[in-house]
PyMOL Python script that loads the backbone (N, CA, C, O; Angstrom):
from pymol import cmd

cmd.read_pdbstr("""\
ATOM      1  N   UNK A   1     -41.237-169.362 -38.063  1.00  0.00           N
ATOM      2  CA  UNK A   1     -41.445-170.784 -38.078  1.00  0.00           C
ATOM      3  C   UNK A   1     -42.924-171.043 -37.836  1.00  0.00           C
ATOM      4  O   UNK A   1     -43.654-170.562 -36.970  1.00  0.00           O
ATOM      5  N   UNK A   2     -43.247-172.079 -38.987  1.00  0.00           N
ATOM      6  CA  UNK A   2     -44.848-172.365 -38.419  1.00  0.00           C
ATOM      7  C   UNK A   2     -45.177-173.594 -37.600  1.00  0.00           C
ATOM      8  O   UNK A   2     -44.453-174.534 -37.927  1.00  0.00           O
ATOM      9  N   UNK A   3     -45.869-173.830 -36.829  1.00  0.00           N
ATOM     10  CA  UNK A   3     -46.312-175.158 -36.058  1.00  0.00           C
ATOM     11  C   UNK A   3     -47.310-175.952 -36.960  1.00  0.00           C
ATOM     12  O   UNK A   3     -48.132-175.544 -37.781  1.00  0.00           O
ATOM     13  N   UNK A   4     -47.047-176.965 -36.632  1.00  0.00           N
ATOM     14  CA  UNK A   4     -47.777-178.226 -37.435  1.00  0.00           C
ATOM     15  C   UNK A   4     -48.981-177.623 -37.265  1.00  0.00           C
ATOM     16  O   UNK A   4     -49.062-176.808 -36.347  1.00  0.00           O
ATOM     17  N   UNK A   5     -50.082-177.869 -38.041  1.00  0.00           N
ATOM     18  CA  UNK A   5     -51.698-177.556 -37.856  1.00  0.00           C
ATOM     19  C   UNK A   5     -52.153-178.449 -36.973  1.00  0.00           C
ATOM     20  O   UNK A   5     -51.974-179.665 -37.037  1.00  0.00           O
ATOM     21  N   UNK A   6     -53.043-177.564 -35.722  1.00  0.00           N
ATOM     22  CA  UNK A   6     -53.483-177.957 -34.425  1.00  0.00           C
ATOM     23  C   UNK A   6     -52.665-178.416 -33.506  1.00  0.00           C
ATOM     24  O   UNK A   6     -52.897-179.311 -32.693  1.00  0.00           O
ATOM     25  N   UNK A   7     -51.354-177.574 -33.688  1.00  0.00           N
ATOM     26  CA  UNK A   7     -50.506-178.039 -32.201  1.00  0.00           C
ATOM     27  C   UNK A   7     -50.750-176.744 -31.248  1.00  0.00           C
ATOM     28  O   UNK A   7     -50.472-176.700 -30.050  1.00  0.00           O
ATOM     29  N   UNK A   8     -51.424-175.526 -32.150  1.00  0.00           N
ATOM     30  CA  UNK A   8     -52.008-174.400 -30.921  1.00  0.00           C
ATOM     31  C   UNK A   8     -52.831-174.660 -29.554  1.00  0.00           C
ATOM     32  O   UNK A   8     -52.754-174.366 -28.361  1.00  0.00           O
ATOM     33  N   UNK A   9     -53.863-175.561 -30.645  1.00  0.00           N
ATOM     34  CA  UNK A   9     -54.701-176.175 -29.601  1.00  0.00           C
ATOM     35  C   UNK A   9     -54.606-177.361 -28.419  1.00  0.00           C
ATOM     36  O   UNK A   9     -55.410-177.684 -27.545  1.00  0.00           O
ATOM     37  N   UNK A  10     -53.137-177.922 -28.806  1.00  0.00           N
ATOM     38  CA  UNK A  10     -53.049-178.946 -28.003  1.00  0.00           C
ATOM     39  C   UNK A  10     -52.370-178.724 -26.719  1.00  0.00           C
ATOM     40  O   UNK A  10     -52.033-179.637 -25.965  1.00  0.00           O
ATOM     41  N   UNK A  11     -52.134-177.137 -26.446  1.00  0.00           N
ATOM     42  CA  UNK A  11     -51.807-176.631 -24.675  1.00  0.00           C
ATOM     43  C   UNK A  11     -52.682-176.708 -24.132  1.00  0.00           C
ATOM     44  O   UNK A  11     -53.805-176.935 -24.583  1.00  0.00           O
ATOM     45  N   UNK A  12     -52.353-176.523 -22.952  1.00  0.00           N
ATOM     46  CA  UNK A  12     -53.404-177.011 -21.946  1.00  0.00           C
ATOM     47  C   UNK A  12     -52.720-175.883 -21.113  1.00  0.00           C
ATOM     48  O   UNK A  12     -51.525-176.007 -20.845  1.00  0.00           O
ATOM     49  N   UNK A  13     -53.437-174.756 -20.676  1.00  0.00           N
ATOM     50  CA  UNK A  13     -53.174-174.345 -19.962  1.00  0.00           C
ATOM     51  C   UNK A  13     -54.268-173.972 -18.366  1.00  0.00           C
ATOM     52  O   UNK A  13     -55.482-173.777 -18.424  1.00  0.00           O
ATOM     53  N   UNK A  14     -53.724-173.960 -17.520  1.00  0.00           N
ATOM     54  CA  UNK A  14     -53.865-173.613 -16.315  1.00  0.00           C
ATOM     55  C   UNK A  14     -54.988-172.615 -15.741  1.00  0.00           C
ATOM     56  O   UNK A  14     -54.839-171.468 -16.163  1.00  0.00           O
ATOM     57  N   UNK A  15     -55.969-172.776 -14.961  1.00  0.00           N
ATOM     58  CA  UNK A  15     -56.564-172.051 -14.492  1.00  0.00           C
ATOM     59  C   UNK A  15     -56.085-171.199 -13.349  1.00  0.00           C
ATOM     60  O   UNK A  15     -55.274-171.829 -12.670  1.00  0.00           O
ATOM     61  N   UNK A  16     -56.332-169.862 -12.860  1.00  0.00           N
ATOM     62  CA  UNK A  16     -55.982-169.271 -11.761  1.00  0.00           C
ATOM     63  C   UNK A  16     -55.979-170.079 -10.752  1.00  0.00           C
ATOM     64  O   UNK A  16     -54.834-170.081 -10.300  1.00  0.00           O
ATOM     65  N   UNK A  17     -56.540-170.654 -10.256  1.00  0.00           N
ATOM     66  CA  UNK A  17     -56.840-171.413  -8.868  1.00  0.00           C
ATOM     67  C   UNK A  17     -55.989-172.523  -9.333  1.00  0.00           C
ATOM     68  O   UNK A  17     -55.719-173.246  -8.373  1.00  0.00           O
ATOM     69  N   UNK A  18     -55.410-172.981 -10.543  1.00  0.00           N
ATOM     70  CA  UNK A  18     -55.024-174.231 -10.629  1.00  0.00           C
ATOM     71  C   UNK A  18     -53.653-173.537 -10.250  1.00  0.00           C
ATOM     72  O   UNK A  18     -53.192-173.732  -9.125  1.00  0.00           O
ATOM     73  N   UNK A  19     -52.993-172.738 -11.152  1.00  0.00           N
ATOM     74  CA  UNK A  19     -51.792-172.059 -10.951  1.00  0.00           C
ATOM     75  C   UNK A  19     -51.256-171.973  -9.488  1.00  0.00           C
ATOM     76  O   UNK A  19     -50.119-172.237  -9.094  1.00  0.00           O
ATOM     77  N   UNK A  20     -52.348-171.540  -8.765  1.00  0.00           N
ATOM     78  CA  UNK A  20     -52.047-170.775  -7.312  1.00  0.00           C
ATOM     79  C   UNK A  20     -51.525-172.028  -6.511  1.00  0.00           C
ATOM     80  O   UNK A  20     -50.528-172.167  -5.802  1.00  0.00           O
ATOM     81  N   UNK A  21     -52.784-173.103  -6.948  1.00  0.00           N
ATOM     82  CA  UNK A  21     -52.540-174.486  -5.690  1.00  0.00           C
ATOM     83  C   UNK A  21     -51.041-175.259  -6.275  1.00  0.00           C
ATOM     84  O   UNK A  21     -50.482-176.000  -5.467  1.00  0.00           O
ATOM     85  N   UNK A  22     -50.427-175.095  -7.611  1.00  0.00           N
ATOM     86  CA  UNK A  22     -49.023-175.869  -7.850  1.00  0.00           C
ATOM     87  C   UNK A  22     -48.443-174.704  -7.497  1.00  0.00           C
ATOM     88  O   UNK A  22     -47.287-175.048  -7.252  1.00  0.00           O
ATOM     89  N   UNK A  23     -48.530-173.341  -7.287  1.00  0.00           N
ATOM     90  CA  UNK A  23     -47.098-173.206  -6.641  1.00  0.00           C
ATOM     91  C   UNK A  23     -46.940-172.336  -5.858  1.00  0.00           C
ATOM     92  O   UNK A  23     -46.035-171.503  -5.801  1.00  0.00           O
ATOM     93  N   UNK A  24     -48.238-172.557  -4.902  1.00  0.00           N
ATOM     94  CA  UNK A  24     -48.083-172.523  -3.404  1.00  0.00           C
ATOM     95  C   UNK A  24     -49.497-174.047  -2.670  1.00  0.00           C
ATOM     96  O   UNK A  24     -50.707-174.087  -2.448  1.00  0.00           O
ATOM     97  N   UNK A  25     -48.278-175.035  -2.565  1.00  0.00           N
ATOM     98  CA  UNK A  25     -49.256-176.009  -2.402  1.00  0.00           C
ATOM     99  C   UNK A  25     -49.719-175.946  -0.966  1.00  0.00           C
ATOM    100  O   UNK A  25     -50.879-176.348  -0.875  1.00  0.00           O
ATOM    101  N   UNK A  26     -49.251-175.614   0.057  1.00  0.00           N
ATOM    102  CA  UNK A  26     -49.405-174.633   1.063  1.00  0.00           C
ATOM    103  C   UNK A  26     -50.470-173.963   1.452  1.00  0.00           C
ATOM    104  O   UNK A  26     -50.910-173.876   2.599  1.00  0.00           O
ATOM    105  N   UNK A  27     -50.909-173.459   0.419  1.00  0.00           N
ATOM    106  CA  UNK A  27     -52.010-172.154   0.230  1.00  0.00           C
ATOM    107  C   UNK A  27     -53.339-172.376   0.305  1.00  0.00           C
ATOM    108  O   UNK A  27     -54.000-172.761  -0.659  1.00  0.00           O
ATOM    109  N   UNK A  28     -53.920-172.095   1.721  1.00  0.00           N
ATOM    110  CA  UNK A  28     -55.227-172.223   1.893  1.00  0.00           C
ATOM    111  C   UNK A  28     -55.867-170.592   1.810  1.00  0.00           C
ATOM    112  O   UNK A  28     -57.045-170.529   1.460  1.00  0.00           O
ATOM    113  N   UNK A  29     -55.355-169.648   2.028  1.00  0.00           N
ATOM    114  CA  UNK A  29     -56.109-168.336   2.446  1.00  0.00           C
ATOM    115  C   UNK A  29     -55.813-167.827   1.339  1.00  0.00           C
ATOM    116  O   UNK A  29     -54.810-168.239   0.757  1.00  0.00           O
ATOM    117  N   UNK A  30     -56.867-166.478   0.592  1.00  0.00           N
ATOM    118  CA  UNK A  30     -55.772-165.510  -0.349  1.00  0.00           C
ATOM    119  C   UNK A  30     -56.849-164.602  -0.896  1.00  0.00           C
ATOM    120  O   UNK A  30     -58.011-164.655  -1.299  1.00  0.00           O
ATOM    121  N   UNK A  31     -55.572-163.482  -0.646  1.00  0.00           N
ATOM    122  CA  UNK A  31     -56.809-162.225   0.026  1.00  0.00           C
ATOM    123  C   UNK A  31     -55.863-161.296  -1.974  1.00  0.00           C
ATOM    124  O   UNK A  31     -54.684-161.279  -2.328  1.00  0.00           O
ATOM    125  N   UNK A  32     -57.080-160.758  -2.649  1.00  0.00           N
ATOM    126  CA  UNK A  32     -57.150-160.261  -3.872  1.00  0.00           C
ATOM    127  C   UNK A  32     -57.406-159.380  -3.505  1.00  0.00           C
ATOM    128  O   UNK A  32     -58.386-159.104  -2.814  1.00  0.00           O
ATOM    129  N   UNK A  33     -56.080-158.312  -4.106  1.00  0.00           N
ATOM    130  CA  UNK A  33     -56.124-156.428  -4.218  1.00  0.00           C
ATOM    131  C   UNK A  33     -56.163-156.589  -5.572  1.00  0.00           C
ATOM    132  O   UNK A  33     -55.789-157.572  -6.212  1.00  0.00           O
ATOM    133  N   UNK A  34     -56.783-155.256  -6.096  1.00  0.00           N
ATOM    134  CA  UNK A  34     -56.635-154.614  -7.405  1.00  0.00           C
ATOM    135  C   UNK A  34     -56.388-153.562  -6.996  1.00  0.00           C
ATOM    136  O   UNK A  34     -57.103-152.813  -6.330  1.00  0.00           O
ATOM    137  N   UNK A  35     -54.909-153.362  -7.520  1.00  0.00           N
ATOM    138  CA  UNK A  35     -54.280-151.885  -8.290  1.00  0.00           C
ATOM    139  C   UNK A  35     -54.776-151.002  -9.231  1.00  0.00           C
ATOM    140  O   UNK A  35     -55.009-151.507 -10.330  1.00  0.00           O
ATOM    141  N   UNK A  36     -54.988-149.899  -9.109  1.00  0.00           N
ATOM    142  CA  UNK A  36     -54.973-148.784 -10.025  1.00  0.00           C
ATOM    143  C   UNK A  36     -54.261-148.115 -10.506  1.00  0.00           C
ATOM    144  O   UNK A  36     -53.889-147.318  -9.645  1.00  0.00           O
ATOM    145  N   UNK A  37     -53.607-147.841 -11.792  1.00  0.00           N
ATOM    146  CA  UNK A  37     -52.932-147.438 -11.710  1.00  0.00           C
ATOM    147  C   UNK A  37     -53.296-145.455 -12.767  1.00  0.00           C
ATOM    148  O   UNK A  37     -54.233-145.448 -13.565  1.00  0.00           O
ATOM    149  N   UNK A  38     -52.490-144.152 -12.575  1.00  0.00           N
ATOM    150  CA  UNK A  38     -52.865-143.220 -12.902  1.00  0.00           C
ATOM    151  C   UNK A  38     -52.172-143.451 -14.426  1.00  0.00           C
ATOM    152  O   UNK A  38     -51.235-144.240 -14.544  1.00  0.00           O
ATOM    153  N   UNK A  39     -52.613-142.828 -15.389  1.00  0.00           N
ATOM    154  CA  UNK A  39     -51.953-142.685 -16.685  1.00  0.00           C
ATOM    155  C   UNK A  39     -50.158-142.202 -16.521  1.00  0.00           C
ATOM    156  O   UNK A  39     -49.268-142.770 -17.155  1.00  0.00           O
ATOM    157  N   UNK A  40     -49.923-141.085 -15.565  1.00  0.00           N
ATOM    158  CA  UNK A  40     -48.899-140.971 -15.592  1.00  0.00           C
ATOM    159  C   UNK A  40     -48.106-141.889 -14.663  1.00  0.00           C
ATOM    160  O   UNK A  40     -47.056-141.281 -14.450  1.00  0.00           O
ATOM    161  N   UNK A  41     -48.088-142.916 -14.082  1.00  0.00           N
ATOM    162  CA  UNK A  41     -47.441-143.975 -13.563  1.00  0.00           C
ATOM    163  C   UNK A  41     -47.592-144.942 -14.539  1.00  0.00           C
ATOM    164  O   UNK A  41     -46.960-145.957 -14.247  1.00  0.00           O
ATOM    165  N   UNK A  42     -48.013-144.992 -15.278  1.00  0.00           N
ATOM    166  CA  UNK A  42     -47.955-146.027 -16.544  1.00  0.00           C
ATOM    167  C   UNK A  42     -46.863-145.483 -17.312  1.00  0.00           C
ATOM    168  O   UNK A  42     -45.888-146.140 -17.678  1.00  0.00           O
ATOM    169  N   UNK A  43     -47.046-144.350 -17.526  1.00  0.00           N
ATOM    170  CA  UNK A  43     -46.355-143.956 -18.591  1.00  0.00           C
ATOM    171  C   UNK A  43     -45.074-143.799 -17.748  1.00  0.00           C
ATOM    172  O   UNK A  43     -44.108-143.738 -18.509  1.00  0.00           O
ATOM    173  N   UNK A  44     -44.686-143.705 -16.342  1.00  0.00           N
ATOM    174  CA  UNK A  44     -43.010-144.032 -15.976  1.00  0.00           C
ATOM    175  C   UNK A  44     -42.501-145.298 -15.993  1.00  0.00           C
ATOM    176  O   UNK A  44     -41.369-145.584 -16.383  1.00  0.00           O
ATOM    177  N   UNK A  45     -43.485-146.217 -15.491  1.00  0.00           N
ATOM    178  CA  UNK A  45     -43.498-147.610 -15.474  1.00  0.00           C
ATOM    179  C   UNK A  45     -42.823-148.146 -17.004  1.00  0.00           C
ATOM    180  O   UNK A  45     -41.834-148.870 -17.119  1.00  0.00           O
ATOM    181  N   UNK A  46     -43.688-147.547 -18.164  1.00  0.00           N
ATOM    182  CA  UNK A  46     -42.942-148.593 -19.383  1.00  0.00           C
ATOM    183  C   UNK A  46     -41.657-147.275 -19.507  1.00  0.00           C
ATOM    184  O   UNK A  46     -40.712-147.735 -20.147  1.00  0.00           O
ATOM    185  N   UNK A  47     -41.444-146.076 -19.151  1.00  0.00           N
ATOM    186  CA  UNK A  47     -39.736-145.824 -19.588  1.00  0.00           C
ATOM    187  C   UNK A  47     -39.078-146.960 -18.585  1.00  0.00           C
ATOM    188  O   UNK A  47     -38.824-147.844 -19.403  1.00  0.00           O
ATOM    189  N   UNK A  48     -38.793-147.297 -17.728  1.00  0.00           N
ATOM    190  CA  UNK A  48     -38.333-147.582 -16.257  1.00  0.00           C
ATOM    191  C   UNK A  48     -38.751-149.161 -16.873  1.00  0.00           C
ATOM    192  O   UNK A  48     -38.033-149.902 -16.202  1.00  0.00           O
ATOM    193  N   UNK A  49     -39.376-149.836 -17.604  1.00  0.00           N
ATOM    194  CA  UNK A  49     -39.625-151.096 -17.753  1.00  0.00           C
ATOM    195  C   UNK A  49     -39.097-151.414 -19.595  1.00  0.00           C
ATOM    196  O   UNK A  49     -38.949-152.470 -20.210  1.00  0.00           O
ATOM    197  N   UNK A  50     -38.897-149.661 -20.099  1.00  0.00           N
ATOM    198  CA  UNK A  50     -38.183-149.792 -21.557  1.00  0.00           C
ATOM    199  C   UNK A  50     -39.189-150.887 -22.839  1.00  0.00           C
ATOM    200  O   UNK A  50     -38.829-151.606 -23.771  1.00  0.00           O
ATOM    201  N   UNK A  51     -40.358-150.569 -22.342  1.00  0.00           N
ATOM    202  CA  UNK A  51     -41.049-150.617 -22.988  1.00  0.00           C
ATOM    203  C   UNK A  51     -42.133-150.182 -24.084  1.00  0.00           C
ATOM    204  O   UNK A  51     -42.973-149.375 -23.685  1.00  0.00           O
ATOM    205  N   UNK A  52     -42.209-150.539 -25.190  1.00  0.00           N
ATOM    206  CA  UNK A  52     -43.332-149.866 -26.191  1.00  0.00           C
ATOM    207  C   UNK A  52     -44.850-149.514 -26.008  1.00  0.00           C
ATOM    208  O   UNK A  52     -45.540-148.500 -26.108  1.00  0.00           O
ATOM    209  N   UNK A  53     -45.106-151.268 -25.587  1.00  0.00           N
ATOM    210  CA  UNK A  53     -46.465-151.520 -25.643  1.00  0.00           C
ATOM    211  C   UNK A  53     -47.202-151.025 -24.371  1.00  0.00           C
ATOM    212  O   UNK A  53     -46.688-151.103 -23.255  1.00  0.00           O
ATOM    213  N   UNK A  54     -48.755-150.376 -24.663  1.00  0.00           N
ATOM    214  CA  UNK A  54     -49.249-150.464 -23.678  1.00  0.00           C
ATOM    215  C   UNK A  54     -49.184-151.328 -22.305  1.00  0.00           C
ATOM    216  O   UNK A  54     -48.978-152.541 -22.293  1.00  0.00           O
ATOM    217  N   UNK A  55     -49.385-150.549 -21.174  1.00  0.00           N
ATOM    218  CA  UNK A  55     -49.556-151.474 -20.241  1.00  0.00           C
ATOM    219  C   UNK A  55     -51.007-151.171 -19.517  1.00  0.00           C
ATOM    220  O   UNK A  55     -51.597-150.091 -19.552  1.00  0.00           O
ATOM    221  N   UNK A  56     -51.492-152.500 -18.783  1.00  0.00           N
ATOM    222  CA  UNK A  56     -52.879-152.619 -18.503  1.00  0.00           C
ATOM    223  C   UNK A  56     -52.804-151.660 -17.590  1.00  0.00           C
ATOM    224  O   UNK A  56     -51.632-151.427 -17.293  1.00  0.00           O
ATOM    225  N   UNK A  57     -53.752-150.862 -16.898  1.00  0.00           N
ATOM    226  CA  UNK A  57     -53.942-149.198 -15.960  1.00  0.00           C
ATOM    227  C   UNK A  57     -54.832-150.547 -14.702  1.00  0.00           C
ATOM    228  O   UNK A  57     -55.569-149.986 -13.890  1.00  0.00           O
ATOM    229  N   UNK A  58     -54.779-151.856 -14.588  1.00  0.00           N
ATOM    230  CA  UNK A  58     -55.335-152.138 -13.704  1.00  0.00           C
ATOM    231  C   UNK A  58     -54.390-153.888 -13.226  1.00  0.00           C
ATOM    232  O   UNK A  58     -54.203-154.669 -14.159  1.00  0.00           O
ATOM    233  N   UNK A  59     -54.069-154.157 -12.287  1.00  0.00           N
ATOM    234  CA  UNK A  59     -53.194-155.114 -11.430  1.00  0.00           C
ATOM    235  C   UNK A  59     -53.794-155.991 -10.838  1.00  0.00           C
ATOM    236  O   UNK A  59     -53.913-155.489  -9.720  1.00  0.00           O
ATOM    237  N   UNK A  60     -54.409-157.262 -10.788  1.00  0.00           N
ATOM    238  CA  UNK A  60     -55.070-158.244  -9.214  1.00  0.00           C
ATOM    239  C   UNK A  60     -53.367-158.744  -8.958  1.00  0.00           C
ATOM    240  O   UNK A  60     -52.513-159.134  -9.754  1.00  0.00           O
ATOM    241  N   UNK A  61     -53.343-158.508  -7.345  1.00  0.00           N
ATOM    242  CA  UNK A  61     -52.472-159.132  -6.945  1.00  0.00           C
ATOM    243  C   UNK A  61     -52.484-159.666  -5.632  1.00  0.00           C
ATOM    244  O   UNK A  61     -52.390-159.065  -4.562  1.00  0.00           O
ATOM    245  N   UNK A  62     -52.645-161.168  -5.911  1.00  0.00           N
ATOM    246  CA  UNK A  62     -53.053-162.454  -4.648  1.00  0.00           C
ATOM    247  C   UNK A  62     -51.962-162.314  -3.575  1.00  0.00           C
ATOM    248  O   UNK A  62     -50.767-162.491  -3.809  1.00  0.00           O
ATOM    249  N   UNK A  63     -52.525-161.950  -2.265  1.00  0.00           N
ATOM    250  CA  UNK A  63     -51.208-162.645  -1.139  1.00  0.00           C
ATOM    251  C   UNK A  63     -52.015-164.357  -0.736  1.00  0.00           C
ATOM    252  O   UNK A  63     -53.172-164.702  -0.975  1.00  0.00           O
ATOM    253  N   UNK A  64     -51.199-164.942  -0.247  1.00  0.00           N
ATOM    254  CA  UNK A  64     -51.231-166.639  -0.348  1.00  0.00           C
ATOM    255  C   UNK A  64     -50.397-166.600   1.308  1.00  0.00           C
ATOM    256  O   UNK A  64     -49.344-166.171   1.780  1.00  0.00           O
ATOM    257  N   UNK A  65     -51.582-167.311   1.757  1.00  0.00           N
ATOM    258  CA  UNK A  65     -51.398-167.638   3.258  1.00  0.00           C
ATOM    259  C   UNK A  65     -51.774-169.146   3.361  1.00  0.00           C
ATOM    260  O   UNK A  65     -52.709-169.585   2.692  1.00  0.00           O
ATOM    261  N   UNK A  66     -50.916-170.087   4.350  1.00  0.00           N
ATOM    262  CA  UNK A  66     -50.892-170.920   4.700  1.00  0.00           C
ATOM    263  C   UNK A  66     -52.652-171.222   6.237  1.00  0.00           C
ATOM    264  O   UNK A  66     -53.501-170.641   6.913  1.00  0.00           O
ATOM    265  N   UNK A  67     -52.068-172.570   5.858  1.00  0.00           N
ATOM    266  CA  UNK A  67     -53.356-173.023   6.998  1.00  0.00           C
ATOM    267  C   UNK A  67     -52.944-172.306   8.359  1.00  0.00           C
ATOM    268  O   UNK A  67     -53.585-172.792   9.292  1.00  0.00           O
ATOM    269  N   UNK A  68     -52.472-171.761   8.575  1.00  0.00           N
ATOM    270  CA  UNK A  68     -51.919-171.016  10.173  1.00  0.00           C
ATOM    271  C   UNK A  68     -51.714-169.301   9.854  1.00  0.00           C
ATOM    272  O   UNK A  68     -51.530-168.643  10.878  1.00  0.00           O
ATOM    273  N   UNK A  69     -51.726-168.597   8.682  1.00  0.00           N
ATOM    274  CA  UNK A  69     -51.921-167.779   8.505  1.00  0.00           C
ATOM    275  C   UNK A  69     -50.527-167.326   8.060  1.00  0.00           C
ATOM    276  O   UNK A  69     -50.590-166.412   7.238  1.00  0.00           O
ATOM    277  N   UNK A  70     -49.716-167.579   8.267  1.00  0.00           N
ATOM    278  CA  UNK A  70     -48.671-167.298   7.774  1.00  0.00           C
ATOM    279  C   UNK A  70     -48.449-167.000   6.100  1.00  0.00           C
ATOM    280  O   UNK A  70     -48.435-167.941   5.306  1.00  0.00           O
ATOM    281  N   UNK A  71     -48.330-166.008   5.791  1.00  0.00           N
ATOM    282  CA  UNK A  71     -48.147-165.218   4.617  1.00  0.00           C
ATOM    283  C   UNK A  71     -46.600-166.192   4.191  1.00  0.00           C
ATOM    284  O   UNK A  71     -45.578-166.468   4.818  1.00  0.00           O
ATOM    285  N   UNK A  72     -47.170-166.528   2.632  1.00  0.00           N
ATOM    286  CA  UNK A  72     -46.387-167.330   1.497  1.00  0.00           C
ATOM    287  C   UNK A  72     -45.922-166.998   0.540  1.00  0.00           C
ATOM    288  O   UNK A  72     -44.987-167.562  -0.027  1.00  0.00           O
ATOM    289  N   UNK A  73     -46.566-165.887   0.138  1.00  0.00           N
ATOM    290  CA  UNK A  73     -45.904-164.493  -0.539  1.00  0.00           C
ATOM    291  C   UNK A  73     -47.159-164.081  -1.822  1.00  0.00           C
ATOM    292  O   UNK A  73     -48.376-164.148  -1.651  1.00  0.00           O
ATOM    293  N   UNK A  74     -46.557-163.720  -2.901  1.00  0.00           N
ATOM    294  CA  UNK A  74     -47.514-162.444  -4.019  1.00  0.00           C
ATOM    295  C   UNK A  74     -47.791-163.312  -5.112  1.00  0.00           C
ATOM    296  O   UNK A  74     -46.875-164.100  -5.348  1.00  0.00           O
ATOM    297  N   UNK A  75     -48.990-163.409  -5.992  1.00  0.00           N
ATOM    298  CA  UNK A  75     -49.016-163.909  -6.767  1.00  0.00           C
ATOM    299  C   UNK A  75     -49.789-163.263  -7.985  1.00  0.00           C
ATOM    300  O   UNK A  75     -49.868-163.867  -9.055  1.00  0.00           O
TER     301      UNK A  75
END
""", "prot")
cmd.dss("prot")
cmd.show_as("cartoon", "prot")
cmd.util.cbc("prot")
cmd.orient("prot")
């Protein structure tokens, strides 16, 4: 199916920081790990995920803490 011409452009999507503050409105603190991952954990990851396509060998993953410190969870 094709979309009308220029309805690609008419999303609007979300910035990281915009994402984070709708859905953890909560969320003042947030502490960014990056994962590494080895070729052969990729390659168990997509049997175990039954997948074809490459997967990225690198992860950011936000924890989201409240104004009191209290951990809000992974993002």
């Amino acid at each position: 199916m094709l979309a009308p011409a220029g309805r690609a452009q008419d999303q609007v999507f979300l910035t990281p920081e915009e994402a984070l503050a709708e859905v953890f409105p909560e969320g003042r603190y947030f502490q960014h790990d990056t994962l590494r991952f080895l070729p052969e954990e990729l390659e168990a990851a997509k049997q175990v995920l039954r997948r074809t396509e490459p997967l990225d060998s690198m992860l950011v993953v936000t924890r989201v803490y409240n104004a009191e410190g209290q951990f809000l969870g992974y993002a």
